[in-house]
PDB file of N, CA, C and O in Angstrom:
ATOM      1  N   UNK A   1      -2.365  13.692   5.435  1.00  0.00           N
ATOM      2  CA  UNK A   1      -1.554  12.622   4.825  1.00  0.00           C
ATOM      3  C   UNK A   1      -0.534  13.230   3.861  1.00  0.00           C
ATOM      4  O   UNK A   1      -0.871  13.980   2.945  1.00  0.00           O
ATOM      5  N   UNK A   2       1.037  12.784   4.174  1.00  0.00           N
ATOM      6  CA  UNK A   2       2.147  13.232   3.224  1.00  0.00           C
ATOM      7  C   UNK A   2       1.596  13.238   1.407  1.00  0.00           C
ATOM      8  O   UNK A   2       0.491  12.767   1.135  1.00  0.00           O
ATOM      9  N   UNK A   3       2.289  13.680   0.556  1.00  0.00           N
ATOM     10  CA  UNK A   3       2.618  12.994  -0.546  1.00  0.00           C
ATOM     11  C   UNK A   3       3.214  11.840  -0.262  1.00  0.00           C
ATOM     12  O   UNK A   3       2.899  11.114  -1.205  1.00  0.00           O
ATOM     13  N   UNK A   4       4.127  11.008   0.731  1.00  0.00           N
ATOM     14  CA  UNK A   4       5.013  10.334   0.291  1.00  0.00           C
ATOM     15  C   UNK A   4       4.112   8.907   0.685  1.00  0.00           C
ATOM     16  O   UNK A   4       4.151   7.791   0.165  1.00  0.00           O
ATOM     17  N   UNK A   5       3.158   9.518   2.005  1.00  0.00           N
ATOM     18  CA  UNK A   5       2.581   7.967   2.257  1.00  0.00           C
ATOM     19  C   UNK A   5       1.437   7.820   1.434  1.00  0.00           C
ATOM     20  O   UNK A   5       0.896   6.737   1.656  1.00  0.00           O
ATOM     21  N   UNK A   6       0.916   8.432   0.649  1.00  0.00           N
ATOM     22  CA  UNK A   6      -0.002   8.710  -0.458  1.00  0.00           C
ATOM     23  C   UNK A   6       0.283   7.619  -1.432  1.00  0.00           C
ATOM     24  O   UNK A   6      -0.477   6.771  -1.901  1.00  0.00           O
ATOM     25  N   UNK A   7       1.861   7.888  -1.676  1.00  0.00           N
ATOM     26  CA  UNK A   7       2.491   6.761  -2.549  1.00  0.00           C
ATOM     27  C   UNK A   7       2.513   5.585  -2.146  1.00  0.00           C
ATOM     28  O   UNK A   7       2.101   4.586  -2.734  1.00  0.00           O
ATOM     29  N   UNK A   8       3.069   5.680  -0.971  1.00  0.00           N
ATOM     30  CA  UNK A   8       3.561   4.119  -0.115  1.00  0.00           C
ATOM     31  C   UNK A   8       1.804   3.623  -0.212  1.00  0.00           C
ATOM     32  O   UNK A   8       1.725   2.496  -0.700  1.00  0.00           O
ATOM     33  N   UNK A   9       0.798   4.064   0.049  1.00  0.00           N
ATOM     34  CA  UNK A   9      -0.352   3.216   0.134  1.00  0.00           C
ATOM     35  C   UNK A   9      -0.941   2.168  -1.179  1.00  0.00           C
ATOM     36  O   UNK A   9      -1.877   1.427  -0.879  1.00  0.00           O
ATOM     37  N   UNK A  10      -0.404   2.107  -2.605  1.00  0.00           N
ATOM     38  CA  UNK A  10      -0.733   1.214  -3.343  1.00  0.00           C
ATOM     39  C   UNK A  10       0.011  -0.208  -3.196  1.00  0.00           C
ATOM     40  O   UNK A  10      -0.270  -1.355  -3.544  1.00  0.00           O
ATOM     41  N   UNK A  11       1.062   0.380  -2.535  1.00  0.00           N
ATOM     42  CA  UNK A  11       2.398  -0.596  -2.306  1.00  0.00           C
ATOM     43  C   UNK A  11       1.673  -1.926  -1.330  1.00  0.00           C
ATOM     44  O   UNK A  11       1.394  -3.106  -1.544  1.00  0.00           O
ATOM     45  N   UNK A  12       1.549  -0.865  -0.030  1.00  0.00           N
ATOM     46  CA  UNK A  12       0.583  -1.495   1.297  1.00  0.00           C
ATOM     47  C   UNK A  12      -0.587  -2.051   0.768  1.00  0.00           C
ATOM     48  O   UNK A  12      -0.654  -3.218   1.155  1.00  0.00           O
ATOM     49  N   UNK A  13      -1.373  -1.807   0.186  1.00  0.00           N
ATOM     50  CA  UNK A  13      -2.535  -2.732  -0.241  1.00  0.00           C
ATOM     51  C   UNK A  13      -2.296  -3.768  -1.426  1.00  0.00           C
ATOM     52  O   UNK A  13      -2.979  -4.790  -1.489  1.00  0.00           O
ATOM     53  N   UNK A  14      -1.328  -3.481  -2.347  1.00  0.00           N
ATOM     54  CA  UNK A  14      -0.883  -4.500  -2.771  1.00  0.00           C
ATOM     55  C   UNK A  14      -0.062  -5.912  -2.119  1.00  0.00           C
ATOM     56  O   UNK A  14      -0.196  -7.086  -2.465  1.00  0.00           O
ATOM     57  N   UNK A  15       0.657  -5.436  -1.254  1.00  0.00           N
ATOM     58  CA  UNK A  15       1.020  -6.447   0.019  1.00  0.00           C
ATOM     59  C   UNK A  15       0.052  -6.848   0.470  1.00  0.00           C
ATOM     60  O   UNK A  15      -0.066  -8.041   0.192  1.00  0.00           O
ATOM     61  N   UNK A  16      -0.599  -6.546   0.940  1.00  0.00           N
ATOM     62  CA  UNK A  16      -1.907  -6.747   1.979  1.00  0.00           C
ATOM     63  C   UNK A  16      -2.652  -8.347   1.209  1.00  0.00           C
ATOM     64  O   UNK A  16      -2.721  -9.508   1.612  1.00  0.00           O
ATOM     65  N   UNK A  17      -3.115  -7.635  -0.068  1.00  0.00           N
ATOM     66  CA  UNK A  17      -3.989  -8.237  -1.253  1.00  0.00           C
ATOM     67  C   UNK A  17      -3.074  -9.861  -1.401  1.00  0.00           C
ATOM     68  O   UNK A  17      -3.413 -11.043  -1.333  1.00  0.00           O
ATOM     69  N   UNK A  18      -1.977  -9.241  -1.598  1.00  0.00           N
ATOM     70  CA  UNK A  18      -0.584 -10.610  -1.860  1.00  0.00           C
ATOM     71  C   UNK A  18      -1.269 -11.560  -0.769  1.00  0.00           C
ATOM     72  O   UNK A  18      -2.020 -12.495  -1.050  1.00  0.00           O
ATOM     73  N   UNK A  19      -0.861 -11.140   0.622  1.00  0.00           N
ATOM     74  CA  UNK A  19      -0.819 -12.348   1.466  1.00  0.00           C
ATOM     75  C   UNK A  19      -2.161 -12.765   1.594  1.00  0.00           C
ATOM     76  O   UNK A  19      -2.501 -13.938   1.747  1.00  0.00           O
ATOM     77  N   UNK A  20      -2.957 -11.747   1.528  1.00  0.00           N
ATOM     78  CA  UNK A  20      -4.387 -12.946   1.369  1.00  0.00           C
ATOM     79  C   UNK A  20      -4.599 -13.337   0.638  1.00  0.00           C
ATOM     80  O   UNK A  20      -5.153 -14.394   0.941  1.00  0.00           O
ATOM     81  N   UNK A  21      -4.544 -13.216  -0.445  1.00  0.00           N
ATOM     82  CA  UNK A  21      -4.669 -14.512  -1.419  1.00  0.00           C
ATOM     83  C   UNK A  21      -3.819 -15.383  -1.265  1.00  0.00           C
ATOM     84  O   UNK A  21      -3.842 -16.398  -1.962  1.00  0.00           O
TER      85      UNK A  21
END
C-alpha cells in the first residue's frame, strides 16, 4: 500500500461512515 492511499483511506471511511448514517 502507497503512502498516498494510506492517506486517501480516512477520507474513504469517513465517506463510507457519512452515507450510512
Amino acid at each position: 500500500m502507497t503512502r498516498d492511499e494510506f492517506s486517501t483511506l480516512p477520507r474513504y471511511w469517513a465517506n463510507l461512515a457519512r452515507s450510512k448514517h
